[in-house]
Structures are given as structure tokens and as C-alpha cells.
N, C-alpha and C positions, 0 to 999 in steps of 0.2 A: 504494500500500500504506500499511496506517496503522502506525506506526511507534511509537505512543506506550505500547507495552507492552512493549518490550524496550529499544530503540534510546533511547527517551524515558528509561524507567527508569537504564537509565543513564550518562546524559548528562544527568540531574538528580541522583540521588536517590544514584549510585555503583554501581544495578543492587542494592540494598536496599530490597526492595519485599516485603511480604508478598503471597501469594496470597489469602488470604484479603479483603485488604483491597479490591483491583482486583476482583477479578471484577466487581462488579454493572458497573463502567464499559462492561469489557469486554461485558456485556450488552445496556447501553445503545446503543454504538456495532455492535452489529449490530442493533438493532432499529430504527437510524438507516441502513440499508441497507448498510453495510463488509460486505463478503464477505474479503478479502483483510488478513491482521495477521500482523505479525512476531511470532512465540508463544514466542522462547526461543531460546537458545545464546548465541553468545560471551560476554559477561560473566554474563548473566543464568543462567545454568548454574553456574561457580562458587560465585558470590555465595552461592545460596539456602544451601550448605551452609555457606560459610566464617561469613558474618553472620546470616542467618536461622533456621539449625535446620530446613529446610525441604527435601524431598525435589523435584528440578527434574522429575523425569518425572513426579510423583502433580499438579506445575503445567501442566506437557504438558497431562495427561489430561483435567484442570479445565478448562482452555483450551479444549479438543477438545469436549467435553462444554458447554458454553455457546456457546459458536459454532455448531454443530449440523455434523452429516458434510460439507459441502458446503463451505462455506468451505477456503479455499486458507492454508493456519497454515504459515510460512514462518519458517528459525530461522538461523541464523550460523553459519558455520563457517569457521576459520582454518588449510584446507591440511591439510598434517601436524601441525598443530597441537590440529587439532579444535577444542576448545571451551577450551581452556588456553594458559597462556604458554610452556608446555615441547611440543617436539615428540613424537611416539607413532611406536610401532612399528605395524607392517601389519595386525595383525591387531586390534589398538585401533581404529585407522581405522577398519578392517572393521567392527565392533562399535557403534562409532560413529554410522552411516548406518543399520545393522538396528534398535537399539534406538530411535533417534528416529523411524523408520519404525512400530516397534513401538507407540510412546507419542503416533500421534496426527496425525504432522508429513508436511507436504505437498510441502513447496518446503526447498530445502538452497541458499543462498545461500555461496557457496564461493571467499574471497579467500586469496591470499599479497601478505604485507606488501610481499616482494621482488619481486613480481611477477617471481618466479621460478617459468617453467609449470615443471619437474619438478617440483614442491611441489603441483602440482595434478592431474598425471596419474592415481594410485593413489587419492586420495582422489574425485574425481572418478567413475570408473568403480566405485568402491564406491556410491557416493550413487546411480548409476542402477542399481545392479546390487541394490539392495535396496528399487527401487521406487519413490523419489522420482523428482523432477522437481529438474534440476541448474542452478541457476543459478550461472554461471563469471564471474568479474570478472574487471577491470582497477582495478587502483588507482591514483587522482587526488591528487595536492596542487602545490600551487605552491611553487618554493624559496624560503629566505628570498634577501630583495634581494642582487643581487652573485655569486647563484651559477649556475651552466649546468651542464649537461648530463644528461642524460635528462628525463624529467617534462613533454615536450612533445607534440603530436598527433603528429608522427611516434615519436615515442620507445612511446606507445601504441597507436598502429596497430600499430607490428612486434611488440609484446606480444600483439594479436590473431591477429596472424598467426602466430606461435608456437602460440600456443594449436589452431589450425587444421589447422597442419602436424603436430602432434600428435594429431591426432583425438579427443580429450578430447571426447566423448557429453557433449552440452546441451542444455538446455530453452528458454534464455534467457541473453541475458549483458547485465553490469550492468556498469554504469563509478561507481568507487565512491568518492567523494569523501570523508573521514569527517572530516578537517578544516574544511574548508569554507573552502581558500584558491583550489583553481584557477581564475582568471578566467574571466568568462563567454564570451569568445573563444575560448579553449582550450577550452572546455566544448564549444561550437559544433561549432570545427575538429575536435574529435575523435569527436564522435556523428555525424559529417558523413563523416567519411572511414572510421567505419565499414558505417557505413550502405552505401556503396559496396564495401564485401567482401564484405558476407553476404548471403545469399539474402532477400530480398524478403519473406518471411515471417517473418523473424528477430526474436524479440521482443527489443527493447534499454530496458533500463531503467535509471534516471539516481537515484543518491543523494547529498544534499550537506546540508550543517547550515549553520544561520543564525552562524557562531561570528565570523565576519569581514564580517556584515551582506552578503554577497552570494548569498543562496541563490536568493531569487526570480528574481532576473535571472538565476542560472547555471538555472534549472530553466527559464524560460523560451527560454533559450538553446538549450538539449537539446532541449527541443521544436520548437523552428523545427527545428532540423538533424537530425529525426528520429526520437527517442526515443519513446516507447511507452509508459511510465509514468515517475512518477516518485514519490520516498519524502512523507509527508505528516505531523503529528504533531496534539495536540491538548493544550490549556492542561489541565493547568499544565505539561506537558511537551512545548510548544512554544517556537519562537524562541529565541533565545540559542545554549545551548548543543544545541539540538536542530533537527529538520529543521522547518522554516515551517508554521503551522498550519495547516490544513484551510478554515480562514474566512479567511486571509488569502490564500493562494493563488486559494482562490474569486474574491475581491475582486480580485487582480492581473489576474485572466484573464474578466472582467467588456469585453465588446464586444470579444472577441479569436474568433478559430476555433477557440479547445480551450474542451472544458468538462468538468467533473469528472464528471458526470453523479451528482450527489447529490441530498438531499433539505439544504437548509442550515440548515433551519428544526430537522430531526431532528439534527440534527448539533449545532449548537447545543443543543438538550438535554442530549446525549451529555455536552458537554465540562462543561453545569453539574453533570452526575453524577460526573465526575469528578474536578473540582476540591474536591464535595463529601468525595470517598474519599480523597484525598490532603490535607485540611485540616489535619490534625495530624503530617505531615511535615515534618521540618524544608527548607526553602529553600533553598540554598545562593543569597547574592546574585549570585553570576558566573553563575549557570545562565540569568537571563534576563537579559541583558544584553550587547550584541557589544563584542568587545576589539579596538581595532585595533590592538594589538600581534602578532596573534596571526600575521599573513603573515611577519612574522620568525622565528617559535618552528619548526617551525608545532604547536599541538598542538590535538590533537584535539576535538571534543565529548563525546564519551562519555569519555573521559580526563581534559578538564580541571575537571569536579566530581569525579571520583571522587578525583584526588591533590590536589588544594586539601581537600579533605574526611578523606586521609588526613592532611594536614599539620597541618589542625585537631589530631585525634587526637594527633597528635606534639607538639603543642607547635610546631611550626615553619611556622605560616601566614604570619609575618614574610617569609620568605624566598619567599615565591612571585611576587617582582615581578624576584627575581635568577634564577630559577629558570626563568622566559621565557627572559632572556636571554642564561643558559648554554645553554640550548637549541639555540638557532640553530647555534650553535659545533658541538655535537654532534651535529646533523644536519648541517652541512657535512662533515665530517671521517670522518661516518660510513657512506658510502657509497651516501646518499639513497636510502636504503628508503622506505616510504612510512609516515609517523606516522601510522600505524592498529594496534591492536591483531595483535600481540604489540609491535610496534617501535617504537612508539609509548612504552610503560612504558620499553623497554629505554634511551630517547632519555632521558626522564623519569630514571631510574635515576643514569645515568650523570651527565646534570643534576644533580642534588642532590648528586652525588659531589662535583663540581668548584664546586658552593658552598660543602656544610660544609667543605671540606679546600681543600689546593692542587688547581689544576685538574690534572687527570690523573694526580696522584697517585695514587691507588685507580681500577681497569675493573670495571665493575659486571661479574658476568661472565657475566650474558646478552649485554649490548651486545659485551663481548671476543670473545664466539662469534660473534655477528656478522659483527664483520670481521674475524674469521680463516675464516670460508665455514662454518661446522657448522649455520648456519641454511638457509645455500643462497647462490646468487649473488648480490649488491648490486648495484643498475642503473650504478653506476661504480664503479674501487677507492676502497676507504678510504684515506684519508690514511697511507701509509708509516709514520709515525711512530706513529702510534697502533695500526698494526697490528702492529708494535715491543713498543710496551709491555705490549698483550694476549698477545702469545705470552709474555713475559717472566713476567710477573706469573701466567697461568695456567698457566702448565708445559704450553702446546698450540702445535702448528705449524700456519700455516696451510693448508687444505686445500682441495679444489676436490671430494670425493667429495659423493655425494648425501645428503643429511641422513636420509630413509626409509633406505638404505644401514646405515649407520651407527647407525639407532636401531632393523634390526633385529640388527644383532651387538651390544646393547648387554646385558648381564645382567642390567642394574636396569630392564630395560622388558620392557613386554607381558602378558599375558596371563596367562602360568603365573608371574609375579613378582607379582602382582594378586594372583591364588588363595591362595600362600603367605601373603601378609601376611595374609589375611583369614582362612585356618585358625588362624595363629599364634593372632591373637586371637577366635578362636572365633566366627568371624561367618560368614553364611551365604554361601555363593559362589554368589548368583546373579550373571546376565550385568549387570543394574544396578549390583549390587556390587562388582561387578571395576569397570565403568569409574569409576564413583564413583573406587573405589581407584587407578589407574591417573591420573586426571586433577586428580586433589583432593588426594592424598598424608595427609600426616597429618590434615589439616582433616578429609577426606572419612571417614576411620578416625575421627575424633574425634564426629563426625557419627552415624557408621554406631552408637558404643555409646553414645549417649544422652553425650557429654561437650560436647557445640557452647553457645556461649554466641549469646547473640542481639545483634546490631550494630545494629542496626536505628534510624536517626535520625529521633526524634519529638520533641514538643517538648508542653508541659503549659499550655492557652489560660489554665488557670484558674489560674496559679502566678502570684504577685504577684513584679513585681522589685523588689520592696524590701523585703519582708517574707517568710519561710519561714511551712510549715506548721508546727505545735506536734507532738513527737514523742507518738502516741499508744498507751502501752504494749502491746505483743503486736503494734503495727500500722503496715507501714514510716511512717520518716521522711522530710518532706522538707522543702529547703532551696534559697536562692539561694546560691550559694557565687561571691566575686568575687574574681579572682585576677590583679595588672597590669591590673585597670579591665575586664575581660572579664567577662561572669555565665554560671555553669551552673550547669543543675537538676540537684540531686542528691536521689536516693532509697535511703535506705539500709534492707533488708530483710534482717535475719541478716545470713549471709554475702555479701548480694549487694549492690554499688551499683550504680546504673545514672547516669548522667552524661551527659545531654543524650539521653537515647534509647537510648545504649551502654552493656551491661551488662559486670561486672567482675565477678569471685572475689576476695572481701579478709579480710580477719583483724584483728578490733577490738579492741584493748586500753583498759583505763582507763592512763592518763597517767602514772598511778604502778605502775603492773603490769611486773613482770621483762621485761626485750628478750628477746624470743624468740631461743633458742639458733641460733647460726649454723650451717651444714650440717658443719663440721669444726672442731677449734681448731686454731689457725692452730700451725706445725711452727717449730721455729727456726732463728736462723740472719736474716739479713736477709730482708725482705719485698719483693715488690714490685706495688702496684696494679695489676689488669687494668679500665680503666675502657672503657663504650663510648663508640661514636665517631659515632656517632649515636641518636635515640631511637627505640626502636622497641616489640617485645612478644619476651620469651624463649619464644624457639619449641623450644628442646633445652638439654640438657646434657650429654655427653658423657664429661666424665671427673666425675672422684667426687673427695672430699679424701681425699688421703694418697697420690695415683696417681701417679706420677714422669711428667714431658711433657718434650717435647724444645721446642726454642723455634722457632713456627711452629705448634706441636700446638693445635684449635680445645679453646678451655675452654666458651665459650656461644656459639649462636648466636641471632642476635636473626631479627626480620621487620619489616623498615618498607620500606613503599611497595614492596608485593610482592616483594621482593626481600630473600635471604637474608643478612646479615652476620657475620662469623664477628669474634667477639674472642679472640684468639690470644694465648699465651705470647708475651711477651717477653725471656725466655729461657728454659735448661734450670733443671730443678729440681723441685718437690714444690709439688701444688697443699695450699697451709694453709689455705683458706677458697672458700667459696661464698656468697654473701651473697642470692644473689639464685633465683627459686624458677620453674620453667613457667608460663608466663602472664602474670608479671608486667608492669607496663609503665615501661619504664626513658627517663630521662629522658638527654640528650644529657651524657656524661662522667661519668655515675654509676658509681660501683666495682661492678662485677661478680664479682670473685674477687679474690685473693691469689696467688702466689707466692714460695715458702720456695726 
């Protein structure tokens, strides 16, 4: 399968791709013979609405419609998860496998992090039950050095065997490596010993990324012991952080018994077409390059441009070399799920917790649900202590009930929760619209009335770095702007900057022009600072000035590295100020509010 339009996207780019831009590649590369391409979900769903402004089903249909009926257009799905970090109630699922059925989609490729099967039973039998074709995984990484237990061929044979004894309806199952640490031994042993469970027909297909320079030898591996297919990518969204090109793979399997069975000459066209479509995207330099750090972290491909890429954003790209190796810690401790999306961010999450601050200070508190079970079972317990401090800090006990369970008694999920939001604000409840609503949250609302700003990182061939463009009246400006030896392109138009490809809402003054009035004047009586505690984007505001909170009451909450931060009272009293406005983008211990 060719991988370089979803999986590629992002595992380069953060899954910030416009539609418009790929297509012709996409065209290319079936006119080079690809019948088989990953066309959408797990990240590339989100994305289009949070950064692009972009509807993912009218990219579906695009997809669908350039590839012609016949092609097999295959998309991600994450369990109970769906296509999101948050788990969904039963009838989202439901909704889930119809509409992507609906918009196009052939194959549902369908992982849990925890390689917990009840996480895949309901979703599962929704995916065939709406017409797809069900491909059921097992998820692969290797631990960091030092640690054991589970994550071995046996530990993933009895994961298939689970899956069996459950009778979970399939098309295909895939062994799904996203890191790209499990040895190619393991990789062997385990397409080996499955190979020996399943019926002889059984189609097994092998995913792994170049992140830890061992793909071709793990892909080769899977093949000796059985495998069926395996994931393929194409420049510039190969190698590195992605699955091994289409030309180099060819090249490894060159006087071997397997053969692609391509045109390579076509193919090569293909990728000059789309390196040409991707020219003015910006790079990230990790994306093509393996890290041998990365069998200690482990983290992901598709994960590790998109949060070096959020870090840029933050200000805090500094900290990505401590941000490995908080990692490790937090996969040992965390009950070795596998760092694949959802668990993967949650790992990430928690990471950056235990850099900016004391370690374990602050539970990110998806990773807290984690191991306290509301995601589902972790292939070993979590660390005692840290499952301690999660119950502490979120005011939850840990549980062993099923996460579907539980998110359908939950009030704030599902379906008719969807509906309400989107009457509230006067949008139309179709079934695209609910799930939108239901998996995107406010982005997806923000989306839905024309308010989404566009993320999208490009870069300008023609901007000199030494010299800015001359502001030409009525017509944006632009600039080099150098900040601690760094340069970004700024374009300022009206209200709008845009900063290295990323656009912003901002409010220009001349230098001697009044400070704009603050949101309240501050009450009397002693004050006292609510600064944050990390950098992120004001994603809410909650209380108003003049509201009396109790201490622990959230006054803002931020969004950095997907994850929600709350800046809280530091004690009771009278909010006197709000300094800061939705959207803004706050830099790490900026004042956010007041307390009187």
C-alpha cells in the first residue's frame, strides 16, 4: 500500500496538507499503476479542520474521484477512538464506519494502542457491518533498553489469539509497527507464529517506519516469515520519519523472490510530481533523517514531526532532546501501551510535563486515565506510584470497567450531545456535522461557522534572508523577523499575520497609541498573578472579571501539544483582570489574569 498521502503527511508535514495541493501527485501515482493508498483518518481527519479550514470527507470524495471506483482507498482508525485522541460513544462508532463508507472508503485499518481486543470488538463489527472491509491489528514497538514484559512474539501471538476467540469479523490483519523500533527478529518470530494460527488464506500485512533506520530489514523480515504486503511511501514523504520509499524497497528486493510488481520507471515520475507539489512546504529537518535515540523514547513517526513542529510553534524546540528522554521514563512507568496514536501524544504529554516542571509533578490527564484503566487495559500494570498520583490529582479511582461502557453512560458524548451543540449554534445537523462535532469539539464548531484559521506550514523561495519586502500600501507586508538568531517570515495583512506559513488574529497599534483597555479593572484589596505554566494558544475563558472563584476554580485554559491546560486560582477571591483574549498565543509564564 502507498502510504505517502496520509501516513506520509503526517509523519512529515504534522498531517497539514492541503487537498488541493496533493491531488495531481495523487494522480500521478495511479497513472504509475498504485491501485491500493491510504486516503484518510487518524490524524489526517482532525488536522484538515483544526489547521487547514478544510472539510476531510469533501478530501475523501476528491480522493475517491481521482483514483477512479476500483482502487482499494484504505483510512485509520483508532478502536473506540475513531479518528480522535478522546474515546466515542457506540453510536459515534456506528456513525463513524457509515459515513466513511458513505464518502468513498474501502478498507478501515483498525488499531488499539493497548492492544486491548474489547477496544476493538464494537468498532470492529460496525466497520463490517457498514460494508467495509476490516483490517484488525496488533500493535509492535520494542521497549526502551532495560525493560521486559509484554511486546514480545508470544506476548503478540496471544493478542491474536484474543482477537480470534472473540470472533471480531476480518478482512485482513496487520501487525502495526508505527514506531519503527521492533527488531527485525521479532518482526520474523511474530508474522511467523502467526502465520501458523490463521487459515492459509489469511491476508497479513506488515507496517513499520524508517524512524530507527530498521525498516527494510524489518519489512524484509515479515516477508521471509510470511507477510502479504507491506506499507511503502514516496519522497519527499519517505524514509526518516516515514515508511521506506517505493524505489528503495524496489532496490533492497532486486535478485530476491519478492517483487513489487510495479512499473519503477512510472513510479519515478510519480514521486518527481510530487516532490514538485510539496516544494513550498516547509521541511521539518528530523523528518528525513533516523535518530538513534529513538529505541529508548520510543516515539513515533507520525508523532515525532508533528510535536517537534508543535514545539517550534511554542517556542520550546530547545527542549526536544530532554523531551526523548523523559520519555523513556514514561513509557516504563506507564504500563507499555504501545507509542502509537492516541498513546503515543499521551506519552509525549506527560513528557513535556516532567521537563517544564518537577517530574511528576502535574498527570497530563489523558496519560492519568490511562493508568487508572478508562482507556482500557495496559499490556502490564502501571507503576503503583504513579497510579497514586493520577487518582490523587484527578479526583478518579482506578477502574477495570470497559471504556465503550462508560462512554456510553457518559452525558457529554454521543450523538444527541452533537445535535444540541450544533442547534445551539444554529448549524445544520447533518450526520457529517455531528461527527465533525462529536470528534473535533470546538475546532470542529469553529470550522463548521466559517471561524478556523489556517496552520498550514509553507515557506516563501522568493523571501530574501537578509532583506524584507518594502510594505506596499493597501498591500500585505513582508518581513524577515530574527528572534535569538532564528528567522521567520512574517506577513502582515490587516488583521492577519501569518509566521512561517501559520496564520494569527492580531491587533496593531502605533507605539504611541493608548494600551488597549484590559477585560476588567482590577478590584482591591491585594492582587495576585495567574501566570501560565507552559506556552500554548487560549483555547477558553470561563469566568469573567468581577466573578468571585474559589481556589482551584479554572480562570483560562490554554492548548499546547494537544493537550488541554487549565490555569487555576491560586486562591479564593475576585477575579480583577483578564489580560489575555481566545486565541491568543501565550508564551511560557506570561500573566494571564489577576486575582483580588
Amino acid at each position: 500500500m502507498c502510504t505517502a498521502f496520509r501516513d506520509g503527511f503526517q509523519s512529515v508535514y504534522g498531517a497539514r496538507v492541503l487537498t488541493e495541493d496533493f491531488l495531481p501527485a495523487v494522480e500521478a501515482t495511479r497513472d504509475a499503476g498504485i491501485s491500493y493508498f491510504e486516503a484518510g483518518g487518524g490524524a489526517r481527519f482532525q488536522s484538515l479542520y483544526f489547521y487547514c479550514n478544510q472539510d476531510a470527507f469533501d478530501m475523501m470524495d476528491q480522493f475517491r474521484a481521482v483514483t477512479g471506483p476500483d482502487a482499494n482507498l484504505q483510512t485509520l482508525a483508532r478502536g473506540v477512538n475513531v479518528v480522535g485522541l478522546e474515546s466515542q460513544s457506540s453510536d459515534i462508532i456506528k456513525l463513524h464506519a457509515e459515513l466513511f463508507k458513505k464518502h468513498g472508503i474501502t478498507t478501515i485499518r483498525n488499531f488499539d494502542a493497548l492492544n486491548d481486543v474489547q477496544n476493538l470488538v464494537y468498532s470492529g463489527q460496525c466497520i463490517v457491518d457498514a460494508g467495509l472491509k476490516h483490517q484488525i491489528c496488533v500493535t509492535l514497538m520494542e521497549l526502551p533498553p532495560g525493560c521486559s514484559g509484554a511486546h514480545d512474539a508470544a506476548f503478540y501471538a496471544n493478542r491474536l489469539q484474543q482477537i480470534l476467540d472473540a470472533e471480531i469479523p476480518f478482512d485482513s490483519i496487520c501487525f502495526k509497527d508505527a514506531s519503527g523500533t521492533a527488531v527485525p527478529s521479532k518482526v520474523h518470530e511474530t508474522i511467523k507464529a502467526a502465520r501458523k494460527m490463521l487459515p492459509p488464506e489469511t491476508y497479513i500485512h506488515f507496517h513499520t517506519h524508517e524512524t530507527a533506520g530498521i525498516s527494510v530489514q524489518s519489512n524484509i523480515a515479515a516477508l521471509d516469515a510470511g507477510a502479504n504486503a507491506i506499507d511503502l511511501s514516496m519522497a519527499p514523504c519517505s524514509g526518516g520519519t516515514c515508511q521506506p520509499d517505493i524505489l528503495v524497497m524496489w532496490h533492497a528486493l532486486r535478485g530476491s523472490e519478492y517483487t513489487l510488481d510495479i512499473d519503477i520507471d512510472k513510479v519515478r515520475e510519480a514521486e518527481e510530481v510530487f516532490k514538485d507539489c510539496m516544494s513550498d512546504y516547509f521541511l521539518p529537518p528530523e523528518a528525513t533523517t533516523v535518530e538513534p535515540l529513538i529505541p529508548w523514547s520510543p516515539m513515533p513517526g507520525g508523532a515525532l514531526t508533528a510535536n517537534t513542529q508543535m514545539m517550534r510553534d511554542n517556542g520550546i524546540i530547545d527542549k526536544y532532546p530532554d523531551l526523548i528522554k523523559a520519555m523513556s521514563d514514561v513509557v516504563r512507568r506507564g504500563g507499555f501501551g504501545t507509542s502509537v496514536t492516541p498513546v503515543s501524544q499521551f506519552y509525549v504529554q506527560q513528557a513535556l510535563n516532567n521537563v517544564m516542571g518537577e517530574p511528576w509533578a502535574r498527570i497530563a490527564p489523558s496519560y492519568g486515565k490511562m493508568v487508572l484503566g478508562y482507556l482500557g487495559k495496559t499490556p502490564v500494570p502501571p507503576d503503583p506510584e504513579i497510579v497514586k498520583i493520577a487518582s490523587e490529582q484527578l479526583g478518579l479511582e482506578p477502574t477495570t470497567r470497559s471504556p465503550l461502557e462508560m462512554n456510553n453512560e457518559d452525558p457529554e458524548k454521543g450523538i444527541a450531545v452533537a445535535q444540541k451543540v450544533l442547534e445551539a449554534e444554529k448549524l445544520p445537523t447533518t450526520d457529517e456535522n455531528i461527527f465533525i462535532a462529536a470528534t473535533c469539539a470546538e475546532k470542529g464548531i469553529a470550522y463548521l461557522k466559517g471561524e478556523a484559521t489556517v496552520g498550514v506550514r509553507k515557506v516563501d523561495p522568493t523571501q530574501s534572508t537578509a532583506t524584507a519586502a518594502a510594505a506596499t500600501p493597501g498591500k500585505p507586508a513582508s518581513y524577515n523577523v530574527t528572534v535569538n538568531g532564528e528567522t521567520f517570515a512574517l506577513t502582515v495583512d490587516g488583521n492577519n499575520a501569518t509566521v512561517n506559513g501559520r496564520s494569527y488574529q492580531v491587533s496593531l497599534q502605533a507605539s504611541d497609541a493608548p494600551a488597549a483597555a484590559t477585560a476588567g479593572a482590577p478590584a482591591g484589596g491585594a492582587q495576585v498573578d495567574v501566570n501560565a505554566s507552559m506556552p500554548g494558544v487560549v483555547l477558553r475563558i470561563p469566568v469573567q472579571v468581577g466573578d468571585a472563584v474559589n481556589e482551584g476554580d479554572v480562570l483560562v485554559v490554554l492548548e499546547a501539544m494537544k493537550m488541554e491546560i487549565n490555569a487555576t486560582a491560586p486562591s479564593a477571591g475576585t477575579v480583577a483582570s483578564i489580560v489575555v483574549a481566545q486565541g491568543d498565543h501565550i508564551a511560557n509564564g506570561q500573566k494571564l489574569a489577576t486575582i483580588s
